[in-house]
C-alpha positions as CSV (number, residue, x, y, z in Angstrom):
1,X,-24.6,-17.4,-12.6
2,X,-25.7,-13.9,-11.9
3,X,-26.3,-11.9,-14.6
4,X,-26.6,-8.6,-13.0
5,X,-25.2,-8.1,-9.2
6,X,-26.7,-5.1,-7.4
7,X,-25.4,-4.3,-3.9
8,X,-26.8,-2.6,-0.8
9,X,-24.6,0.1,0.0
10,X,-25.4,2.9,2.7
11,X,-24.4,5.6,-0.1
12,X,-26.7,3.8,-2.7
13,X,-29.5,6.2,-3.3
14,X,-33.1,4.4,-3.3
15,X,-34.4,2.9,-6.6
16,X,-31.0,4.4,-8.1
17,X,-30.8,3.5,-12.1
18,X,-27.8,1.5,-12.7
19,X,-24.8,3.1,-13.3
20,X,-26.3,6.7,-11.8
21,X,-24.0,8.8,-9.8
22,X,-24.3,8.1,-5.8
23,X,-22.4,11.4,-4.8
24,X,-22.1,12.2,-0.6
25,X,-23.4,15.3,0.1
26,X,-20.6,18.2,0.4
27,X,-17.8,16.5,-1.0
28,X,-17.2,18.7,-3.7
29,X,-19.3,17.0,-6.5
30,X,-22.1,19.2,-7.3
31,X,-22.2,19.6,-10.8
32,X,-20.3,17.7,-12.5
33,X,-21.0,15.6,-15.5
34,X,-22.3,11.9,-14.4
35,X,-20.2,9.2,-14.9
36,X,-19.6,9.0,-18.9
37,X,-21.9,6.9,-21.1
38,X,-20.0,3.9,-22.9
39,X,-21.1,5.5,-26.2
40,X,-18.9,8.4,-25.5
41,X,-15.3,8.4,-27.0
42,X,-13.0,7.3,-24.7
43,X,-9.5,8.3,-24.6
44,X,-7.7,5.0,-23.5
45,X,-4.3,4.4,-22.5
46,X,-1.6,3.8,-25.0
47,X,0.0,0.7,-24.1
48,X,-1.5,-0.6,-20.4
49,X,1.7,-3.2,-20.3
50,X,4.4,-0.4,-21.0
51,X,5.6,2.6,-19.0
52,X,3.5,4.1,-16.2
53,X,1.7,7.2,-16.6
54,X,4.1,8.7,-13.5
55,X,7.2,9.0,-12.1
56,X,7.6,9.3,-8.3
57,X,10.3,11.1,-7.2
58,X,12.5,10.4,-4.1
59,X,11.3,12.5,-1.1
60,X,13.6,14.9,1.1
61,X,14.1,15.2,4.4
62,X,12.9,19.0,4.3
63,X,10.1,17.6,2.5
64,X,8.9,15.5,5.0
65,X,9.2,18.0,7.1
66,X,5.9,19.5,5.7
67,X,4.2,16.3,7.5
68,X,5.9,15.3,10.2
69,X,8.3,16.7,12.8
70,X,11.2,15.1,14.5
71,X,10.3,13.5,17.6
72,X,12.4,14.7,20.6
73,X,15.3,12.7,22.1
74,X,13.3,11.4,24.9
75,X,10.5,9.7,22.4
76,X,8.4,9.0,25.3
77,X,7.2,12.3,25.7
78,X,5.2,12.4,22.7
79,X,2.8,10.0,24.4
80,X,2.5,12.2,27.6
81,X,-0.3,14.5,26.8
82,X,-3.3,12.0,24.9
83,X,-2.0,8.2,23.6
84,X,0.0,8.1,20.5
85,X,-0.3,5.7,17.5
86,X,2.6,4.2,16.1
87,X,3.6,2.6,12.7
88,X,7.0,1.4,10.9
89,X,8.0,4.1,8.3
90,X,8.1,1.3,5.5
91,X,5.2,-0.3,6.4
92,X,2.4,1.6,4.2
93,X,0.2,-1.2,3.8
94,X,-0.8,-0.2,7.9
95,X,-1.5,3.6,7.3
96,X,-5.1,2.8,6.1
97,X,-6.6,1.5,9.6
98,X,-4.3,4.3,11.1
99,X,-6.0,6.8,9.6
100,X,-9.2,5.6,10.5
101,X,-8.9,5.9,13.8
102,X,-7.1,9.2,13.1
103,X,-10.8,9.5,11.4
104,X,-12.7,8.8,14.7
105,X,-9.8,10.7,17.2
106,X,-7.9,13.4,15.0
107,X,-6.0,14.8,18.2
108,X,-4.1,11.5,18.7
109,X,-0.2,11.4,18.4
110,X,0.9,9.8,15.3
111,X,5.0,8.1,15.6
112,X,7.1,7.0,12.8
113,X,9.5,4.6,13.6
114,X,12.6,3.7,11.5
115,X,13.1,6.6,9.4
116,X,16.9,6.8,8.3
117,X,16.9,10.6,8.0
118,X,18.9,10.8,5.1
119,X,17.5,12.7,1.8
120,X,16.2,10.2,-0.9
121,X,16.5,7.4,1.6
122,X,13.9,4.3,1.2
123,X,12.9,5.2,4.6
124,X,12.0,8.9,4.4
125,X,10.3,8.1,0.5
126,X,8.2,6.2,2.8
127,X,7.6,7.7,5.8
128,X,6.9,10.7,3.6
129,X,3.8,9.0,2.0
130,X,2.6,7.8,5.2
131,X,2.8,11.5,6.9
132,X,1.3,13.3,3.8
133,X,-1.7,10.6,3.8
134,X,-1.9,11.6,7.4
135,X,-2.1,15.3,6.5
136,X,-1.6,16.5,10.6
137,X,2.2,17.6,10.5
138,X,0.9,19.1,14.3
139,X,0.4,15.6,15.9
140,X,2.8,13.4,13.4
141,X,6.2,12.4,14.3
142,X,9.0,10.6,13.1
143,X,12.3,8.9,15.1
144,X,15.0,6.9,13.5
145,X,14.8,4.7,16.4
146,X,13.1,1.3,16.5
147,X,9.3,0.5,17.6
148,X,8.4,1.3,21.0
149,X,8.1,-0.6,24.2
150,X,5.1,-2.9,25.0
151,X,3.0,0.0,26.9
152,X,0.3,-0.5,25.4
153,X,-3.5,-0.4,26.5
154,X,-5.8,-2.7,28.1
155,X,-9.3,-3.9,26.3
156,X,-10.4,-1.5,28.9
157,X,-8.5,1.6,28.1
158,X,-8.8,1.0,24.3
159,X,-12.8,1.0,25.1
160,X,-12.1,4.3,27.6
161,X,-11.0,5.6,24.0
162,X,-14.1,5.3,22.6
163,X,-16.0,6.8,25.2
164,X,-13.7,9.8,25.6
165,X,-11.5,9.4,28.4
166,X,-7.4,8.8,26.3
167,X,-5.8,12.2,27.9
168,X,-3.3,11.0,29.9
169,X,-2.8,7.4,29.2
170,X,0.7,7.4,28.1
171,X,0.2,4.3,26.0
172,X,1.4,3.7,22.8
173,X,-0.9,1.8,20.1
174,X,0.9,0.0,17.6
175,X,-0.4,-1.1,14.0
176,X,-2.4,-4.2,15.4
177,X,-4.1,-2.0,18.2
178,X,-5.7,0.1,15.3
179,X,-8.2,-2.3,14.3
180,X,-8.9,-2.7,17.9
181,X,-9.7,1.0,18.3
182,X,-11.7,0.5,15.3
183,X,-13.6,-2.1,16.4
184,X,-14.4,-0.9,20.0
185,X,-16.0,2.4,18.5
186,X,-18.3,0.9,15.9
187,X,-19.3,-1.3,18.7
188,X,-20.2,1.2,21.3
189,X,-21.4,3.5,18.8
190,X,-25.0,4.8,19.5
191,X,-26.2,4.0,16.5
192,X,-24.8,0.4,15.5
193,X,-21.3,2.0,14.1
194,X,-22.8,3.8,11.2
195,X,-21.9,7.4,12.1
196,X,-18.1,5.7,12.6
197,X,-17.9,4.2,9.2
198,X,-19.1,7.3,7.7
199,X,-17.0,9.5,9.3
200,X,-14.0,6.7,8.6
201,X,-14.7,6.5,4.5
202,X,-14.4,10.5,4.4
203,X,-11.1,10.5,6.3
204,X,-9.5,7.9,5.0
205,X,-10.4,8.6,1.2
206,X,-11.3,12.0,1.0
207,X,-12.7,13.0,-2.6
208,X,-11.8,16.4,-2.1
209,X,-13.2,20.0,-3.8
210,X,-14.5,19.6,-7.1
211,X,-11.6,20.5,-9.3
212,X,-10.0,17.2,-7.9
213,X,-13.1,15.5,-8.7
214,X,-13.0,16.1,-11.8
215,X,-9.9,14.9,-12.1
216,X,-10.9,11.6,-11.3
217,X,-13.7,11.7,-13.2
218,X,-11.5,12.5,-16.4
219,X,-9.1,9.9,-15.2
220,X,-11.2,6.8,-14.8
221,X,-13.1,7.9,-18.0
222,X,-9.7,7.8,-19.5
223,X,-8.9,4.3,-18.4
224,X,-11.9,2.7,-19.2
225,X,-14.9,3.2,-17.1
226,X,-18.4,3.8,-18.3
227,X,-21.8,4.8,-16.6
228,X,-24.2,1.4,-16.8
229,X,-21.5,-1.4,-16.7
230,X,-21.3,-3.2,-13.5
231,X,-17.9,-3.8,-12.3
232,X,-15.7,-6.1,-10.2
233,X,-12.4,-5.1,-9.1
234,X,-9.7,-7.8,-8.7
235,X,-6.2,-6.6,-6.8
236,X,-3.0,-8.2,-7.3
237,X,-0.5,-8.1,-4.2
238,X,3.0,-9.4,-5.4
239,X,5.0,-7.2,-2.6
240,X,5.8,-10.4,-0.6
241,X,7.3,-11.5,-3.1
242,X,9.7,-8.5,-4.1
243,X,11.5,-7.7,-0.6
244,X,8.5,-7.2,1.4
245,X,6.7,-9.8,4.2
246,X,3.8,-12.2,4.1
247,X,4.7,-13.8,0.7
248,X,1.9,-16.2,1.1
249,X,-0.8,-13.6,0.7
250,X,0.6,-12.5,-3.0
251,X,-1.5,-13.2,-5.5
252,X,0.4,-14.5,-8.0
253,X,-0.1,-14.6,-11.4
254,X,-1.8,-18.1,-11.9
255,X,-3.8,-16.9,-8.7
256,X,-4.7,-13.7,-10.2
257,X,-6.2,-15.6,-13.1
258,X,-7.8,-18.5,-11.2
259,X,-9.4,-15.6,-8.6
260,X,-10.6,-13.7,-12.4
261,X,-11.9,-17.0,-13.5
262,X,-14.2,-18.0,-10.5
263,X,-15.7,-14.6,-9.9
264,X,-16.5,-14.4,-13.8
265,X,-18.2,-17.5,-14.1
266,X,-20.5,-16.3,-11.4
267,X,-21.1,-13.0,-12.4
268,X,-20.9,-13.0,-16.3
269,X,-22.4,-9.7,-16.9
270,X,-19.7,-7.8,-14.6
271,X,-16.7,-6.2,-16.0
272,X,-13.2,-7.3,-14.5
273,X,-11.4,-4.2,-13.1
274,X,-7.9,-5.1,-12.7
275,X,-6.1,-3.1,-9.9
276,X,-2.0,-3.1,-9.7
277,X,1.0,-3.3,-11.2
278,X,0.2,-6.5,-13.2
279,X,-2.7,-7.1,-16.1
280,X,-4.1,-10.3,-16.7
281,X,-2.7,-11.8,-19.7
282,X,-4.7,-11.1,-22.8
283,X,-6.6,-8.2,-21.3
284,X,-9.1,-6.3,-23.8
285,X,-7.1,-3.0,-24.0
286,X,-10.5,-1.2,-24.1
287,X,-11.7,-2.5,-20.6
288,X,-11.7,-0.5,-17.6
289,X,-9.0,-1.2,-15.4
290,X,-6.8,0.3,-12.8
291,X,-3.3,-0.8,-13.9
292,X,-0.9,1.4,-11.9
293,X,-3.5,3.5,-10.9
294,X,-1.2,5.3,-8.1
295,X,1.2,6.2,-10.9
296,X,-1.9,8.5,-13.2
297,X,-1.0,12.3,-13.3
298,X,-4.0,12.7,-11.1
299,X,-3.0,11.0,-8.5
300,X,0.8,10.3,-8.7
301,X,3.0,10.3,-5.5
302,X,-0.1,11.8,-2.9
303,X,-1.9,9.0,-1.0
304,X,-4.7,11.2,0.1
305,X,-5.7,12.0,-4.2
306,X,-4.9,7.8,-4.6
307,X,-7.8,7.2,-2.2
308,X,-10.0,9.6,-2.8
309,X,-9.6,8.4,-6.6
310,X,-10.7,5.0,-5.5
311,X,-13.6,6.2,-3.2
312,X,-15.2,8.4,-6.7
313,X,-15.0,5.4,-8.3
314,X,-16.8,3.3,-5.5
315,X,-19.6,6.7,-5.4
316,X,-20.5,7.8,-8.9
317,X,-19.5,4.0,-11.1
318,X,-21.5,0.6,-10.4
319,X,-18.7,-0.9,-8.5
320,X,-20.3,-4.7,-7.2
321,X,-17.2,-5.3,-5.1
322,X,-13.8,-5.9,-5.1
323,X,-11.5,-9.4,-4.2
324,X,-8.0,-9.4,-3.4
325,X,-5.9,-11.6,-1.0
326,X,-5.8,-9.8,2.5
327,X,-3.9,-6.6,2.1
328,X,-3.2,-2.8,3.1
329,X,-4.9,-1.8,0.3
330,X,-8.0,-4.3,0.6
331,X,-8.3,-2.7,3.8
332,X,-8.3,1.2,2.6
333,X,-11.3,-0.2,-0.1
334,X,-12.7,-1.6,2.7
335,X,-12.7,1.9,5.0
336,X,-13.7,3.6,2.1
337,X,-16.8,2.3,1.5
338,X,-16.2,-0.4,-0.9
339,X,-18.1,-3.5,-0.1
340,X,-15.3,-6.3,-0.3
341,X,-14.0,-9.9,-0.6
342,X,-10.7,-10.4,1.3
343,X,-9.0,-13.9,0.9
344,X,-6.9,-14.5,4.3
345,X,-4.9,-17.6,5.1
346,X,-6.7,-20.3,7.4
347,X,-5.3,-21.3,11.3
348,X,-6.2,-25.0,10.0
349,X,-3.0,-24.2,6.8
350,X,-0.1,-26.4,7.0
351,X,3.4,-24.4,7.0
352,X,3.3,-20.8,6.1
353,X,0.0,-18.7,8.9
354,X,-0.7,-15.7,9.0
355,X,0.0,-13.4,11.8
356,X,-2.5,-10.6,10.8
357,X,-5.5,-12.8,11.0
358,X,-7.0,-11.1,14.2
359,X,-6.5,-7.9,13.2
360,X,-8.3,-8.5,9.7
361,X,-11.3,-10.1,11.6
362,X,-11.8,-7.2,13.5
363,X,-11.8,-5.2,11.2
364,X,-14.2,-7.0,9.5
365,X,-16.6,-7.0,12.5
366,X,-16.3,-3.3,13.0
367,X,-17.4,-2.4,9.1
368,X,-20.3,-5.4,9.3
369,X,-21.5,-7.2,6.0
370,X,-19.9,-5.1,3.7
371,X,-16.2,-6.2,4.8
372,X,-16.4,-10.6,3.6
373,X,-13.5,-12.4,4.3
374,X,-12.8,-16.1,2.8
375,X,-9.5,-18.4,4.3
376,X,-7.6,-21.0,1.7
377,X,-6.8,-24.2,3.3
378,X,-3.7,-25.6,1.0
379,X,-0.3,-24.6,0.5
380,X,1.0,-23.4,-3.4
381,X,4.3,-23.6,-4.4
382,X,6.9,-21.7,-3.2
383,X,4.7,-19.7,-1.9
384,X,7.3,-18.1,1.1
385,X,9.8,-17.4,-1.9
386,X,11.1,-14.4,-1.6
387,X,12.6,-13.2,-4.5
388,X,10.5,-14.1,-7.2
389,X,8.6,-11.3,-9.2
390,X,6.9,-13.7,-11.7
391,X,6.2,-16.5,-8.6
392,X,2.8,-18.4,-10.0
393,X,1.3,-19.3,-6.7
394,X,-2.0,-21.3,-8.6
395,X,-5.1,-22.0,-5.9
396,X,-5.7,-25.6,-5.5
397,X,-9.2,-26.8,-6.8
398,X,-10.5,-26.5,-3.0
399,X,-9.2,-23.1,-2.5
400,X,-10.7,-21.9,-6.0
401,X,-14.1,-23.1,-4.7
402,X,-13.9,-21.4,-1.9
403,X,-13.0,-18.3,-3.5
404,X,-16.0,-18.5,-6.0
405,X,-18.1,-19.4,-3.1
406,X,-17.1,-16.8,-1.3
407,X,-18.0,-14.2,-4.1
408,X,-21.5,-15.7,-3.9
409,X,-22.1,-14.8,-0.4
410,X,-20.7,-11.1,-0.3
411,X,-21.8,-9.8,-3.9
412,X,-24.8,-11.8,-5.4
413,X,-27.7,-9.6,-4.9
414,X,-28.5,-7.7,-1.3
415,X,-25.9,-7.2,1.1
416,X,-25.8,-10.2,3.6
417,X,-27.0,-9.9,6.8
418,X,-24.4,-8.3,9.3
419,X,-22.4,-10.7,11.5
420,X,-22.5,-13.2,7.7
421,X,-19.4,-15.3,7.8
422,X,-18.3,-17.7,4.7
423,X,-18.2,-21.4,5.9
424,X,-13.8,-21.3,5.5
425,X,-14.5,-18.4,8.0
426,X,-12.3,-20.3,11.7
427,X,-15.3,-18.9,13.5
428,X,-18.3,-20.0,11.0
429,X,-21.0,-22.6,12.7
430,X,-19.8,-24.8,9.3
431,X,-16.5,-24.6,10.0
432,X,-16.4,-25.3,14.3
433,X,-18.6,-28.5,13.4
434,X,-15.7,-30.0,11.3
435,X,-13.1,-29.5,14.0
């Protein structure tokens, strides 16, 4: 067991105290009040299983309007002058790795696909939160027409990106090719990628001026957190089972607990940060936690003030890591600096794959040894249910080792060494010598 994890982080100052504040330079943060002692009186939330702190309200047409701007009849000639990114307007989970290559490239075309334009439609609620996290209402569009055609780039144009030479390609790159952008820049970077993932955990979680800051630093304070208390933040996913896709990767509440239990019997002097809509049951009401963090007054209903909430946590509190089954949002903790655990499904699974693998793995090679990624082997039960907001979904013995094994190689101590992959990993030496 580890008593006290410490991580290498390329924001961690040197010989930094435990529990100091690591602020970036000109974000906004110079002088404010380190992170607040655990002595201090702590204003904690009411009652963490009731109502959420928010409400987010339907958004407008004319609203999103403020973002983005309808694209013209013939969509195609959005792509025409520099190659345009595209993404479903319900699918939020992808706007992380599209805003980091917005990060690297901010003149590229953003298009919305699917957007019913009809006030207070799902659609537009959705689409709006993409477009406002996007923050470019100059190069964002939206069409209520379906995903583009298949012209998309070649390894060689994607790497022509990287290097400069988009204007005029005419391509579109869909949600998948995002990662590959990604990936293609850290790796011909001219200084192994860092000035990319630097310039990626600003844009995609950007702290913002100090009165925000503070805001967040009265927010977490409010919920929990405490300067000198290492912390380990455990997200649950339950959208696949609700309506959305990739059921499989929920967490589920057995698996919420069994992913709690193995990463606390390894590190039993870090606190358990619980990220989403559900708490673990029996969960001190004094502990940190983000519980419906999106839905604080701080934050509620802009994306951009939800990220950089997360990123001032990662920067001024002792954050170790944070697990979750693969995810949009394990990938936005990921951009923003986070170092991370990210549990993905195995090629080797019987029944239920998963189709994002790829793109996870390459997103994990472009952010190096702070982005781990584990695979489960075995099925759990009922796992591609769709409808099922209380669905278990319990790890198998195996899976649970792998998990707590996993946590061991990505947080104990120093940072692994870059190109690290867990034995479950499909491309690990351990695992190609069992094929």
């Amino acid at each position: 067991m580890h008593q006290s994890a410490r991580r290498a982080d390329p924001q961690t100052m040197p010989n930094r105290p435990a529990g100091a504040p690591r602020a970036p330079a000109n974000e906004g943060l110079a002088g404010l009040p380190a992170a607040a002692d655990s002595s201090a009186p702590v204003q904690r939330v009411a009652a963490l299983q009731g109502a959420a702190d928010g409400v987010i309200q339907r958004k407008t047409v004319a609203e999103l309007g403020n973002y983005a701007q309808p694209a013209p009849q013939n969509v195609d000639s959005v792509r025409t002058d520099y190659a345009t990114l595209t993404v479903g307007a319900t699918h939020t989970g992808d706007m992380y790795q599209l805003m980091g290559v917005k990060a690297l490239f901010p003149r590229l075309n953003v298009l919305l696909w699917g957007v019913t334009v009809s006030d207070n439609h799902a659609t537009v609620n959705s689409a709006y939160q993409i477009a406002s996290y996007i923050n470019d209402s100059q190069h964002t569009y939206y069409t209520a027409g379906g995903k583009p055609g298949n012209n998309k780039p070649s390894r060689q144009e994607y790497e022509g990106l990287t290097h400069g030479n988009a204007i005029g390609w005419n391509k579109w790159i869909d949600e998948g090719g995002s990662s590959s952008v990604i990936l293609y820049a850290t790796e011909n970077s001219n200084n192994g990628g860092n000035t990319e993932r630097a310039a990626m955990r600003t844009g995609t979680a950007p702290i913002g001026n100090a009165q925000e800051a503070q805001a967040f630093d009265q927010a977490l304070t409010q919920h929990g957190f405490a300067a000198n208390t290492p912390y380990i933040i455990v997200n649950f996913r339950r959208s696949g089972h609700n309506g959305g896709t990739a059921p499989a990767l929920d967490t589920g509440t057995t698996g919420y607990a069994d992913i709690i239990a193995e990463v606390t019997q390894r590190f039993n002097n870090a606190t358990i940060v619980p990220m989403g809509e559900v708490l673990p049951a029996n969960f001190p009401a004094q502990n940190a936690n983000l519980h419906n963090y999106f839905l604080w007054p701080a934050v509620a209903g802009d994306r951009r003030k939800q990220a950089g909430l997360l990123r001032y946590l990662n920067v001024n509190f002792d954050v170790i890591g944070a697990v979750g089954m693969r995810s949009g949002v394990m990938d936005g903790l990921a951009l923003a600096g986070f170092k991370i655990l990210s549990i993905d499904i195995s090629p080797e699974k019987q029944g239920y794959t998963s189709k994002g693998r790829e793109r996870g793995s390459k997103l994990g090679r472009a952010l190096g040894a702070s982005d781990g990624r584990a695979f489960i082997k075995d099925a759990r039960h009922n796992e591609t249910n769709l409808q099922d907001n209380n669905w278990a979904g319990a790890f198998s013995a195996t899976d649970k080792a792998t998990i707590g094994s996993a946590a061991d190689t990505f947080f104990a101590n120093q940072q692994p060494a870059a190109g690290t992959k867990h034995p479950s990993h499909p491309l690990s030496v351990q695992s190609l010598n069992a094929l």
